[in-house]
C-alpha positions in Angstrom: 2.8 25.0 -14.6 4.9 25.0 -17.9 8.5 25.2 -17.1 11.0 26.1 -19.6 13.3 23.5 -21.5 17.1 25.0 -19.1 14.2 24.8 -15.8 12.8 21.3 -16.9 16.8 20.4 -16.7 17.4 21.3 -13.0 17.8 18.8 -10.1 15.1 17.2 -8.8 15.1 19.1 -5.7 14.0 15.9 -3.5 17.0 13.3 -4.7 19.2 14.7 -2.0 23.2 15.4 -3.8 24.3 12.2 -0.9 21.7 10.0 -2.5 22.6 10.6 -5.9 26.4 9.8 -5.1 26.1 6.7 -2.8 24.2 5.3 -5.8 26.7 5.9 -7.8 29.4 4.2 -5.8 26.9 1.6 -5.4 26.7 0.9 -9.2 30.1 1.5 -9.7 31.7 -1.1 -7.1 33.4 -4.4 -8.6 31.4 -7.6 -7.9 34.3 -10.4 -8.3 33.3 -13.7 -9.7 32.8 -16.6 -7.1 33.3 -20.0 -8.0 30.0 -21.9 -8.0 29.8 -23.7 -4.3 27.4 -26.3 -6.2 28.3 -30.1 -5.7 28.4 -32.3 -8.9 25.0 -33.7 -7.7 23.5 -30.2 -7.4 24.8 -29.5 -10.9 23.0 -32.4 -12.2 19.6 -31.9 -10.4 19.6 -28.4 -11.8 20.5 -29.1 -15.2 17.5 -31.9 -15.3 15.1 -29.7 -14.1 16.2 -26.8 -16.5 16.0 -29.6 -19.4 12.4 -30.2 -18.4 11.2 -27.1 -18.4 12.6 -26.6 -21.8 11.1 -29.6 -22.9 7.8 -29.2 -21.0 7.5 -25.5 -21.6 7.0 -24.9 -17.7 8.2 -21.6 -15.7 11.0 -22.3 -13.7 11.6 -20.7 -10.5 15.6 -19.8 -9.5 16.5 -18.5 -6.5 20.1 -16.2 -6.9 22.2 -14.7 -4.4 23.1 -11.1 -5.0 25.2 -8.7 -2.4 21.7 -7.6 -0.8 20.9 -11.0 -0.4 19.0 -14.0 -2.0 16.6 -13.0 -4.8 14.4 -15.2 -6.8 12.8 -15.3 -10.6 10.2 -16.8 -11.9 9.9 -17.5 -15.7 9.9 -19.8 -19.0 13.7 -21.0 -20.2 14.6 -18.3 -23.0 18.3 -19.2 -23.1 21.0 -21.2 -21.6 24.7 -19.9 -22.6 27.1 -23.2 -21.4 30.2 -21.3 -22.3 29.5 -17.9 -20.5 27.2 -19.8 -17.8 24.5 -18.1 -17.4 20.3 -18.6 -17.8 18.0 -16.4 -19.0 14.4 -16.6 -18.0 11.0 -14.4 -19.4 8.2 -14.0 -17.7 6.0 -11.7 -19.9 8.0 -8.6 -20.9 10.4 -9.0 -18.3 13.5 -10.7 -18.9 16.6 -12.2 -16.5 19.8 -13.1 -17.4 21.4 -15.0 -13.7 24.5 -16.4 -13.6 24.8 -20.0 -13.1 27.5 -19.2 -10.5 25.0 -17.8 -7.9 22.4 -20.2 -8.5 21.3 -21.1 -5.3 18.2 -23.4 -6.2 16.2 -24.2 -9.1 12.3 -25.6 -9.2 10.1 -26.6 -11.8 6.9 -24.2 -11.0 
């Protein structure tokens, strides 16, 4: 079946019109900043753990609230911005960048 460049251009005739357009509001709704609900002991565990895995070179494992729900990452510390506050873990060719803000938990894997 060779289909012409204009027909090879057309709609996918499965990805209903709604789909397409509640995806888009999806993607296009504001997530406001929270304030991190971390305590100042909380702060401190997590920022020894993340200094040990740096030091160690072990994964880390965070766990990350997003508006579907808690998510989690597994991977070795890549970089730690202090003044935008946010982590960014690689596991492989995958790559994470989660902000400190909805860290929920971090562990040493």
């Amino acid at each position: 079946m060779n289909l012409s460049y204009k027909e090879s251009l057309q709609p996918h005739p499965i990805i209903l019109s709604e789909a397409k357009d509640k995806h888009r509001i999806a993607k296009s709704t504001r997530i406001d900043y929270r304030q991190s609900t971390l305590n100042p002991e909380q702060v401190l565990q997590f920022s020894t753990k993340i200094q040990l895995a740096y030091e160690q070179e072990r994964p880390l494992v965070v766990i990350y609230q997003m508006p579907d729900g808690d998510h989690h990452f597994a991977g070795y510390m890549g970089h730690l911005d202090q003044h935008e506050r946010w982590i960014q873990l690689i596991n492989g060719s995958l790559s994470k960048q989660i902000s400190l803000a909805k860290v929920v938990h971090i562990d040493l894997y």
